[in-house]
N, C-alpha and C positions, 0 to 999 in steps of 0.2 A: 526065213526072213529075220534082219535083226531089229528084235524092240520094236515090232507092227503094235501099234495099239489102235486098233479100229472104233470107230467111233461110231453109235446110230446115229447121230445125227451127221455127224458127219458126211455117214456115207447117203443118206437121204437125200443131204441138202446138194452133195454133188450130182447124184441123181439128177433131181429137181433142177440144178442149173443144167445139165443137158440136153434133157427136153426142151426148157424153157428158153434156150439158146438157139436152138435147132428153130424152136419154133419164131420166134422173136426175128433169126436172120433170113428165115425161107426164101423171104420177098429181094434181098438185096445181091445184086451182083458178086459183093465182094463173098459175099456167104456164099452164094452158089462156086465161085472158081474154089476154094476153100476147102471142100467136099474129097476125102480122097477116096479111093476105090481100097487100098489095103491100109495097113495102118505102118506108120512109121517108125513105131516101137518097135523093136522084134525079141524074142524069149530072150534075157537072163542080158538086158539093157542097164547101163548105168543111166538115169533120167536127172538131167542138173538145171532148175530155178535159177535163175541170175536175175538182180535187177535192184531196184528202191524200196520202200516201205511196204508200195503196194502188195509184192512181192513177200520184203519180210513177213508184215502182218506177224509183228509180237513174239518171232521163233526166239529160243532158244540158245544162246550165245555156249559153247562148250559140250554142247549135244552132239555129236557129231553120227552117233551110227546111220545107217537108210531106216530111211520106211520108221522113222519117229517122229510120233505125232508133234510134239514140244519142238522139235528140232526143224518142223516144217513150217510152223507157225498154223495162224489161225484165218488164213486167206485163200484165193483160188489154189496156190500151188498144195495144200495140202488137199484139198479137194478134188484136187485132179489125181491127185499121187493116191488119195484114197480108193478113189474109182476106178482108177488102174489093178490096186492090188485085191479090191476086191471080188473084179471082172476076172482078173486072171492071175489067180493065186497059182500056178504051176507054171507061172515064166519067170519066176524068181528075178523081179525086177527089183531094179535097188534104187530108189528115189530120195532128192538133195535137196536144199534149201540153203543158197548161200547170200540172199538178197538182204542190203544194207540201206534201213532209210537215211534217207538224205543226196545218197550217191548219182553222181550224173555220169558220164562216159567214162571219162580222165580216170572217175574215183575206183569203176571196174579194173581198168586197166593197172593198178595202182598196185591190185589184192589179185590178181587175175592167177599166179601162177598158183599160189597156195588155195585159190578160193575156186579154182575153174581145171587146167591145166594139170594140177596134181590127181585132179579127181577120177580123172579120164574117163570122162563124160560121153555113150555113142550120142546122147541127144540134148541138144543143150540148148535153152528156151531161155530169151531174154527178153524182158520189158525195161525199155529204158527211155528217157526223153522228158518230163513232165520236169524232173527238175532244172533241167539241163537250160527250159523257158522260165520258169516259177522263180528258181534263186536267180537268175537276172534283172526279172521285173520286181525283185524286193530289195536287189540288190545286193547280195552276197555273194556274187558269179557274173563274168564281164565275158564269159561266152557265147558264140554266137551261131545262125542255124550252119554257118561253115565251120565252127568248131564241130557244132556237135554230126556233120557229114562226116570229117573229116578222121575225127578220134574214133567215131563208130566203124568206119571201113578199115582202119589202123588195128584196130581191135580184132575185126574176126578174119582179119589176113594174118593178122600173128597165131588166134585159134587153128585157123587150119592148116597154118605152117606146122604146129604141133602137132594136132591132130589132123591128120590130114582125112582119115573116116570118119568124122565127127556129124551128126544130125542135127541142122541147127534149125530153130522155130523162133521166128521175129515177129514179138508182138507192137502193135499199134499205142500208142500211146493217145492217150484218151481223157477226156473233161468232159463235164457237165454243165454249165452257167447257172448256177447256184453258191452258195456260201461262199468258201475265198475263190471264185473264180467270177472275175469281172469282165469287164470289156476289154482291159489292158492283156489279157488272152488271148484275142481276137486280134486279126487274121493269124498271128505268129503260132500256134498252135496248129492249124492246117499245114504251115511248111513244116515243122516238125515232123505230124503223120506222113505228109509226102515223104520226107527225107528217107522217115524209116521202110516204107513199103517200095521205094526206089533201090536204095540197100538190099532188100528181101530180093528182090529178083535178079539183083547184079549176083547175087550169092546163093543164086536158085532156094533159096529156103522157104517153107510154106510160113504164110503173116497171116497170123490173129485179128480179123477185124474187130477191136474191142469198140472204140466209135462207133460204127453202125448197131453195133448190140445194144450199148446202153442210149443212142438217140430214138430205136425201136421200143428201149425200155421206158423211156419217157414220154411214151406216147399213153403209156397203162396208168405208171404212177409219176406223182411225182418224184422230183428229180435227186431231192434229197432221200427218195427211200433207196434210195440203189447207189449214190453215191452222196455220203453223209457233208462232206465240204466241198462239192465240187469237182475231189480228186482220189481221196480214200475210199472204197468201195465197203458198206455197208455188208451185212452174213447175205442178206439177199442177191448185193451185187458181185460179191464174191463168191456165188455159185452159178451166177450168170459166165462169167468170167471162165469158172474151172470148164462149162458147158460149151462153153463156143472153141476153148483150147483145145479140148477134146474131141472135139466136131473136128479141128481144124487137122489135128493130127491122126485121125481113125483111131484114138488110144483103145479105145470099148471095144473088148470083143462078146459079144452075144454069144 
């Protein structure tokens, strides 16, 4: 592995978002289809993060080897990539982090060859959508949920023209109604989710139900403990996050 820097707590808190993900979605549909029977990683995987902030979470700008902590940042995807290498240090997987905050559809598409497509990713895991509504309603983005259909289906028809074996994993985009998320969220946020688990299946890819995990999580705590403005996921919610991704993709092997 290049530059693994394993972390305890790290690997704890991924852990602990596994269980507590598994346990949190048991009850919900989208958890149960979710579930797979093998895992979709397979030995000696390139694994690629794509997405917004939530995603960055603080990495590393010129870091570039796998399997570095700084370079994954300090969010689920390092926490999932941790749990990976930890579980199954002899698959010599090589895990990315190329998530930029701010970014909505358009802005992957923008950086896609050097950020995605150079990498040559067999699984390649994208959270995208929160901005795509948030910079509209503050007004810095005049896109719409047919843009963002539209650039997002544009997007991974171009990925698989490339790659055409490529594993792709589409996550949910997701709020909490706390700090900056008001009622101006509301309904327009549901079509979002739809948009993206409508995509997931046109594109047979397994979807992350992040939604139901943290409206499950808000049933324990409040809303700000798991996600600090509504939209950023807290250390807590961010191993809820790395648990449910992992659930979603059989990453863990026992």
């Amino acid at each position: 592995m290049n530059d693994t820097r394993f972390t305890r707590r790290g690997a704890v808190q991924a852990g602990m978002g596994l269980a507590a993900a598994t346990a949190l979605g048991a009850n919900t549909a989208a958890a149960a289809e979710a579930s797979p029977t093998t895992s979709l990683i397979a030995p000696g995987d390139v694994v690629l993060f794509q997405g917004d902030s939530i995603t960055d979470a603080g990495r590393q700008r010129g870091r570039d080897a796998a399997n570095d902590q700084a370079a994954m940042g300090d969010g689920y995807a390092w926490l999932a990539a941790a749990e990976l290498l930890i579980t199954r240090p002899d698959d010599k997987l090589q895990t990315y982090n190329r998530g930029i905050s701010g970014n909505k559809v358009y802005q992957l598409a923008e950086r896609w060859q050097a950020d995605c497509l150079d990498l040559q990713p067999n699984v390649l895991s994208i959270l995208i959508g929160v901005n795509d509504l948030w910079h509209r309603l503050n007004g810095q983005y005049d896109g719409t949920i047919e843009t963002y259909r539209d650039d997002y289906r544009a997007l991974l028809e171009r990925t698989k023209e490339a790659l055409p074996q490529v594993k792709l994993v589409l996550c949910e985009p997701f709020v909490l109604k706390c700090g900056a998320v008001g009622d101006a969220f509301f309904p327009a946020i549901d079509e979002f989710r739809a948009a993206a688990a409508e995509i997931a299946r046109e594109f047979a890819a397994p979807f992350v139900p992040f939604q139901a995990v943290f409206n499950a999580a808000a049933e324990l705590a409040e809303k700000e403990y798991w996600l600090r403005d509504g939209v950023h996921p807290t250390t807590h919610g961010a191993a809820l996050m790395a648990g449910a991704w992992l659930r979603t993709v059989g990453g863990v092997q026992s």
